[in-house]
C-alpha positions as CSV (number, residue, x, y, z in Angstrom):
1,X,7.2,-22.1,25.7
2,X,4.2,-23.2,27.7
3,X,0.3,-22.4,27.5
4,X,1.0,-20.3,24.4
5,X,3.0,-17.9,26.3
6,X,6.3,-16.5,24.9
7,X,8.8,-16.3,27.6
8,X,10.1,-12.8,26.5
9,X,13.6,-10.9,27.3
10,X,14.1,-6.7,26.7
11,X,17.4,-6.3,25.8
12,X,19.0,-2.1,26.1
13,X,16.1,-0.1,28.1
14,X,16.5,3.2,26.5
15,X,13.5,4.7,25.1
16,X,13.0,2.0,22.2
17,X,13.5,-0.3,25.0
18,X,11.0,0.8,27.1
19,X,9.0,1.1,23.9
20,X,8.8,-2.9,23.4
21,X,8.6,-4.0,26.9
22,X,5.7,-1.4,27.3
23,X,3.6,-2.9,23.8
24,X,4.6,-7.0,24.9
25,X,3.5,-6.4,28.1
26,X,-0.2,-5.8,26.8
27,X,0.3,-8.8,24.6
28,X,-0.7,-12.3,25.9
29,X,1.6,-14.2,24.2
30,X,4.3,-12.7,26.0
31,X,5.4,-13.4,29.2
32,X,7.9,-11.2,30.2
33,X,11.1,-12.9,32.1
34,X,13.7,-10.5,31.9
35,X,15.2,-6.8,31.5
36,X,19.0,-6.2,30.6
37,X,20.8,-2.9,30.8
38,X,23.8,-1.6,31.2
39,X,22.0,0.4,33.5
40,X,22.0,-1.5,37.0
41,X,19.9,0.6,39.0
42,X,17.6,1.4,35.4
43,X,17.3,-2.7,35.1
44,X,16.3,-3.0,38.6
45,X,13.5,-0.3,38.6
46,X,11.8,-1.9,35.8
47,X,11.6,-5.2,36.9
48,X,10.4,-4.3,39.9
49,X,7.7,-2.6,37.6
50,X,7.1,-6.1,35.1
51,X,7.7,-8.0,37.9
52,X,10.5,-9.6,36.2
53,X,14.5,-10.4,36.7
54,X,17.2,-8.0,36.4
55,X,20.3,-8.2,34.5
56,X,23.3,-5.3,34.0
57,X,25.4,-8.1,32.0
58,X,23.6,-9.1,28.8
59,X,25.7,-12.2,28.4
60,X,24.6,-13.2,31.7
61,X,20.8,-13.0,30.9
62,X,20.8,-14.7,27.5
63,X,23.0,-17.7,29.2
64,X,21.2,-18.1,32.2
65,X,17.4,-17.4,30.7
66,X,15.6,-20.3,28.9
67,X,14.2,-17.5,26.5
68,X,11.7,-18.1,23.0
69,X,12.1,-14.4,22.6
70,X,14.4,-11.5,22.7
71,X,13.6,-7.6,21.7
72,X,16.7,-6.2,21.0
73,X,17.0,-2.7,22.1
74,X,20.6,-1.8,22.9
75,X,22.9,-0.8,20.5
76,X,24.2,-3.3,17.8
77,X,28.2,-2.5,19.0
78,X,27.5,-3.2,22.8
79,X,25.3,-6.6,21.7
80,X,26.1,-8.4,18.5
81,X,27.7,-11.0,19.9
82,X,25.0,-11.5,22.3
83,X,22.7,-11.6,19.8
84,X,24.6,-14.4,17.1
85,X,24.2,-16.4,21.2
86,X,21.0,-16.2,21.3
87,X,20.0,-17.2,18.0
88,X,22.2,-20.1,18.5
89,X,20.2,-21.0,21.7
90,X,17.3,-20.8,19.6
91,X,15.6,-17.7,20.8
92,X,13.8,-15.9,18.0
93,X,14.8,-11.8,17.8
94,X,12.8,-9.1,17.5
95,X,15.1,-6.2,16.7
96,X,15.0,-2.2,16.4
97,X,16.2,-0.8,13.1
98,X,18.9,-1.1,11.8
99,X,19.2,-5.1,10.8
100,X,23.0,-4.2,11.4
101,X,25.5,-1.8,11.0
102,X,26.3,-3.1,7.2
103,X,24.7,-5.2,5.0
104,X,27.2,-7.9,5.6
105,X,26.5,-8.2,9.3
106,X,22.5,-7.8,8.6
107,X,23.1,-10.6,6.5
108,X,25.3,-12.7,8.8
109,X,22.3,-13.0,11.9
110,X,20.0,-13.6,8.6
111,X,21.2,-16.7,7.5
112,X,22.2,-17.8,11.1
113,X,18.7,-17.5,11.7
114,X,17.8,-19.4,9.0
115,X,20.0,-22.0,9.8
116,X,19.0,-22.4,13.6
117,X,15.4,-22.1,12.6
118,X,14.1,-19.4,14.2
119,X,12.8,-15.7,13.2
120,X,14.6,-12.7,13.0
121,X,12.5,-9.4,12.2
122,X,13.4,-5.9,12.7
123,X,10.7,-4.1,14.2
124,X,9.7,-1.6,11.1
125,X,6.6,0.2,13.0
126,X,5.8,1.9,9.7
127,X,4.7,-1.0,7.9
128,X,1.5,-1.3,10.8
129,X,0.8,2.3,10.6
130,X,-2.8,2.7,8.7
131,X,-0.8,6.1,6.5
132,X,1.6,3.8,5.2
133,X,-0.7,1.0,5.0
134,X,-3.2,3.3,3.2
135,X,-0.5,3.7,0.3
136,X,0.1,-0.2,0.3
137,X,-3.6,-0.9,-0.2
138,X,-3.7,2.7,-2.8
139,X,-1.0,1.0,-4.9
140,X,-2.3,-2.5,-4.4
141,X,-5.5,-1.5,-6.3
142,X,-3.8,0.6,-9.4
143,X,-4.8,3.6,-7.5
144,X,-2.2,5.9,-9.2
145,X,-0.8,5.4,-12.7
146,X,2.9,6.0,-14.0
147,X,4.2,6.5,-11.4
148,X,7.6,9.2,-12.4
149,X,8.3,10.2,-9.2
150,X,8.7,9.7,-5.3
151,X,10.0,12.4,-2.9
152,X,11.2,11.5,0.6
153,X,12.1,13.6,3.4
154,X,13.5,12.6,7.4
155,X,13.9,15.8,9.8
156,X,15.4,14.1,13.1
157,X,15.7,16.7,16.4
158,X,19.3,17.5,17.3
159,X,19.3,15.3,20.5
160,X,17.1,13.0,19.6
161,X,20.0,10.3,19.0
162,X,22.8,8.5,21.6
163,X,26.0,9.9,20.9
164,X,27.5,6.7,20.2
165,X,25.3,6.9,16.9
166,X,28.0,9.9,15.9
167,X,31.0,7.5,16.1
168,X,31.5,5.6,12.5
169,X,33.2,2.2,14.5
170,X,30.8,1.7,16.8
171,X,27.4,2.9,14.6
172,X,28.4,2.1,11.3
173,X,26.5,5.2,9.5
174,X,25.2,8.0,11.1
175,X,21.4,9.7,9.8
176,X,20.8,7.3,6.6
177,X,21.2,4.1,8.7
178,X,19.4,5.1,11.9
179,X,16.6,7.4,10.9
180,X,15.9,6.5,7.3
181,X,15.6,2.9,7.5
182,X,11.7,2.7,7.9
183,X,10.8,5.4,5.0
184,X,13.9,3.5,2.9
185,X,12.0,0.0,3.7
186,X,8.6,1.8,2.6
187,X,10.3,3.2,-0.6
188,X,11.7,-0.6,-1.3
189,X,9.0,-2.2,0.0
190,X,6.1,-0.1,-2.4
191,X,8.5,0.0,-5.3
192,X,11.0,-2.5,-5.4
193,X,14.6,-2.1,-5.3
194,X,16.0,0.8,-7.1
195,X,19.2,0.0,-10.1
196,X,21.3,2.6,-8.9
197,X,21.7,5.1,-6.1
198,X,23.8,8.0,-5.9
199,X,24.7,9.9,-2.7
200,X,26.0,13.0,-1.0
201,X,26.3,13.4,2.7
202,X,27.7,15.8,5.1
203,X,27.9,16.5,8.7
204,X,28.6,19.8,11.0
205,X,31.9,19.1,11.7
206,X,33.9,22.1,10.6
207,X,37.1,20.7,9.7
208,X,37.9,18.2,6.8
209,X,39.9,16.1,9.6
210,X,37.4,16.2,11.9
211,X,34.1,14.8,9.7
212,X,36.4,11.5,9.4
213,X,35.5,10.9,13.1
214,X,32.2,11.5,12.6
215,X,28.8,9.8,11.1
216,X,26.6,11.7,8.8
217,X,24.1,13.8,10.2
218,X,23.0,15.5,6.6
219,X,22.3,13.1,3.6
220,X,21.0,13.4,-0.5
221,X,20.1,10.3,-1.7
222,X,19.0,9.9,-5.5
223,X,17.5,6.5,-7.0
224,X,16.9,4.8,-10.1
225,X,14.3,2.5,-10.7
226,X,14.0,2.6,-14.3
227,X,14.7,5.1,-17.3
228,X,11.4,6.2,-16.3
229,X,11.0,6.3,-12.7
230,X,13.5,8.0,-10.4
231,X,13.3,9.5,-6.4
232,X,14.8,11.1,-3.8
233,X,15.9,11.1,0.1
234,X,16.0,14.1,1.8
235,X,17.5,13.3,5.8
236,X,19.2,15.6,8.4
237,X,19.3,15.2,11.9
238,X,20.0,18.8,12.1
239,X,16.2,20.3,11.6
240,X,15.6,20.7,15.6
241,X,12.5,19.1,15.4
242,X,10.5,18.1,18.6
243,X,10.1,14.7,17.3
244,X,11.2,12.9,14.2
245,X,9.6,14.1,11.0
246,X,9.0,11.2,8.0
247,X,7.1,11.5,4.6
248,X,6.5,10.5,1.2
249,X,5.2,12.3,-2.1
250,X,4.5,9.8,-4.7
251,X,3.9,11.9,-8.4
252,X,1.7,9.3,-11.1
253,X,0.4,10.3,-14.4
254,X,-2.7,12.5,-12.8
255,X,-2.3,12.0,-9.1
256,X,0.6,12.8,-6.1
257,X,-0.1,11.2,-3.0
258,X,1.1,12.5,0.0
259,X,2.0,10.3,2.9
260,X,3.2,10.3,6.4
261,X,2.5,7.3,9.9
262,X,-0.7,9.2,10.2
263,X,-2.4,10.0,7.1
264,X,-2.7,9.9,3.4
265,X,-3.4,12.8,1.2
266,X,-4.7,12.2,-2.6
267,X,-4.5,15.2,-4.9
268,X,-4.7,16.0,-9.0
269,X,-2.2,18.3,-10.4
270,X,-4.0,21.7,-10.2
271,X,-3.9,20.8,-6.2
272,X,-7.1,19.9,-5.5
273,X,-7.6,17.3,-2.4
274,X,-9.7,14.7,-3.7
275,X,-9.1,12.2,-0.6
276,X,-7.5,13.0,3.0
277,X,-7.8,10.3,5.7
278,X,-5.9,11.1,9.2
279,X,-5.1,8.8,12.2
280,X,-4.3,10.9,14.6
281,X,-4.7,7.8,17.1
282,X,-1.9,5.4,15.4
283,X,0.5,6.3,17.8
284,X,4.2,4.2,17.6
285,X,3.2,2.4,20.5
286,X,-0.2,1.0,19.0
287,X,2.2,-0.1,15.7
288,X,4.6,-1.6,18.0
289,X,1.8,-3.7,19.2
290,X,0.6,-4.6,15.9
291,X,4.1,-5.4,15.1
292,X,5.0,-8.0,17.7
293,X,1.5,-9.2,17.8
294,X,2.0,-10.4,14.0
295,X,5.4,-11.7,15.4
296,X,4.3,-13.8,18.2
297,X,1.8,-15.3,16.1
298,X,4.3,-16.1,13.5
299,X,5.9,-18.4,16.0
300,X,3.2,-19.8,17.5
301,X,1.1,-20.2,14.4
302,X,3.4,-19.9,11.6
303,X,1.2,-22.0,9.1
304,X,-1.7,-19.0,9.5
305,X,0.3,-16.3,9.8
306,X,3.5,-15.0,7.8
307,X,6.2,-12.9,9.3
308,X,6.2,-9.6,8.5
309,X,9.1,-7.7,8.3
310,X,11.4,-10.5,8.3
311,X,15.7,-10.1,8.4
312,X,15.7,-11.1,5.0
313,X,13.6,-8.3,3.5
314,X,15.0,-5.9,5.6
315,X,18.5,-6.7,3.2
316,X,16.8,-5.1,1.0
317,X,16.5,-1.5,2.5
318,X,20.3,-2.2,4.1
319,X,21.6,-2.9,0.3
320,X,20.3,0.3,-0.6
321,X,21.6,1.7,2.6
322,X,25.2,0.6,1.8
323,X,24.9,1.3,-1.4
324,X,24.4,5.6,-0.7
325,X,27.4,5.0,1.6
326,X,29.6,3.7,-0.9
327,X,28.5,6.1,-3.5
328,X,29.1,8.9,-1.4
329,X,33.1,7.8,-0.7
330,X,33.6,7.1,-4.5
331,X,31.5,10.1,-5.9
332,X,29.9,8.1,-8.5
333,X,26.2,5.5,-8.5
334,X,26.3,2.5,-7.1
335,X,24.0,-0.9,-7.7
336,X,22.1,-2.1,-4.9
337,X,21.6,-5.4,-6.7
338,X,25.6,-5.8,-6.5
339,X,25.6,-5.7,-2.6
340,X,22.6,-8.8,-2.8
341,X,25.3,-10.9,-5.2
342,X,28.5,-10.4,-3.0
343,X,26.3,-11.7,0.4
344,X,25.2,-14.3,-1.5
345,X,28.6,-15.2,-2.5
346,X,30.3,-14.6,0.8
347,X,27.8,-17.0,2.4
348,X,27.3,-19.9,0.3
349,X,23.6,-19.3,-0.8
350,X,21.3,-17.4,-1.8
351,X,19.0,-14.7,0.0
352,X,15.8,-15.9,0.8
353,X,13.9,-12.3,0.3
């Protein structure tokens, strides 16, 4: 690290890929080093672009480069192991969403993290988005009372997903772990973790045989937060949408608010509008800036400026995650809370949330 530069890796250049290497580019305190991808010619192209090395074997690059940084882009079966080497080199990770593809393997580069001493964050765009960031400040001043009541929905387009993502050993989970894991972390993150969750999940396989094979694409997921306050996930990658669809109803005592990334909607119960505020401009690439600008800074100034979306809060949304899996094989709820007490156990110590 030298002159308050980053030197900065891209790991998987698919779209996300392209997504991070296009917002740390525009960032001064990255300097980017390398690109990896399977990809050969793909790698080569855009270094030639960043000016940059090239790299087709990810093991190579994360060996051979002195690195502070890597943005993990490629998927979590074709790079864990890559991953738990560069943390162990003591390269800080930025990586996509999921944290991992369980809660036990989220929780494993967590607390190797922690023990190597550098940062881990998954890059949850939603949390800089000024819709999402209008409900944070909303609740944050007792905006809404009583709150009874939140509604979630995620329409993903049919081929908006790699087809590994369809294949339970390499994935993990299919529409719930991929797609869901930002409005899941908004739901956690705005209302804490629910007590139980309950699950149903389905994909378009037409035989019984044949779904075993497959991830879910179609997902129902109910939560409990108290005797009181209850809500519900609505996901399907099946909606053939141009682009992927996310919001969030919140019902209170005489007020629903209505969020999405680009606005936030306050109405009373006969309907009426009382507040609307749209930002049309907060495109993912301007969050994704915001997002590793907070993460840079993080590292090179931690004592001003906390990490947001850290690995360890993101166990949060993945306990919940796991939790609507399990539910959905047994049929019956499941506590997030329990998922927290057996990572603690398995590892030693406690989770630092």
């Amino acid at each position: 690290m030298g002159e308050n530069k980053l030197r900065t890796a891209v790991l998987g250049l698919g779209d996300g890929g392209k997504l991070l290497l296009e917002a740390a580019s525009g960032i001064d305190y990255f300097q980017i080093e390398a690109v990896a991808d399977k990809d050969g010619g793909l790698a080569e192209k855009t270094a030639v672009r960043y000016d940059c090395a090239a790299y087709d074997d990810f093991r190579q690059m994360i060996i051979q480069r002195e690195l502070d940084c890597l943005l993990v882009a490629a998927g979590i079966h074709s790079c864990d192991e890559h991953i738990r080497t560069a943390i162990k080199k003591g390269c800080n990770i930025v990586k996509l969403p999921p944290a991992g593809r369980d809660f036990e393997e989220a929780a494993e580069f967590v607390h190797l993290a922690e023990e190597k001493e550098v940062k881990f964050a998954i890059a949850n765009t939603r949390r800089f988005s000024r819709g999402f960031l209008g409900l944070r400040r909303f609740l944050d001043e007792g905006g809404i009372e009583q709150i009874f009541l939140i509604r979630a929905s995620c329409g993903v387009g049919k081929e908006s997903y790699p087809k590994w993502q369809t294949d339970p050993k390499l994935a993990g989970g299919g529409v719930l772990l991929y797609n869901c894991h930002q409005i899941i972390d908004q739901i956690v993150w705005n209302f804490g973790m629910p007590e139980q969750v309950y699950s149903l999940s389905a994909s378009a396989a037409g035989d019984k045989q044949q779904r075993l094979y497959l991830t879910e694409d179609t997902a129902v997921v109910t939560m409990k937060f108290s005797d009181t306050f209850v809500g519900n996930l609505v996901a399907s990658r099946r909606t053939r949408l141009e682009r992927e669809e996310e919001l969030l109803k919140v019902y209170g005592k005489d007020k629903t608010l209505t969020v999405n990334r680009t606005g936030l909607t306050v109405s009373d119960y006969p309907g009426r509008t009382s507040e609307e505020s749209e930002y049309e401009d907060d495109d993912e690439l301007l969050c994704t800036a915001k997002l590793l600008e907070n993460f840079a800074l993080s590292i090179l100034l931690p004592d001003k400026n906390r990490l947001c979306s850290s690995g360890s809060e993101n166990l949060r949304p993945m306990a919940v995650i796991e939790s609507a899996y399990l539910s959905a094989r047994t049929g019956t709820p499941e506590e997030p809370g329990r998922i927290f007490e057996r990572g603690s156990r398995r590892a030693g110590k406690p989770i630092n949330i």
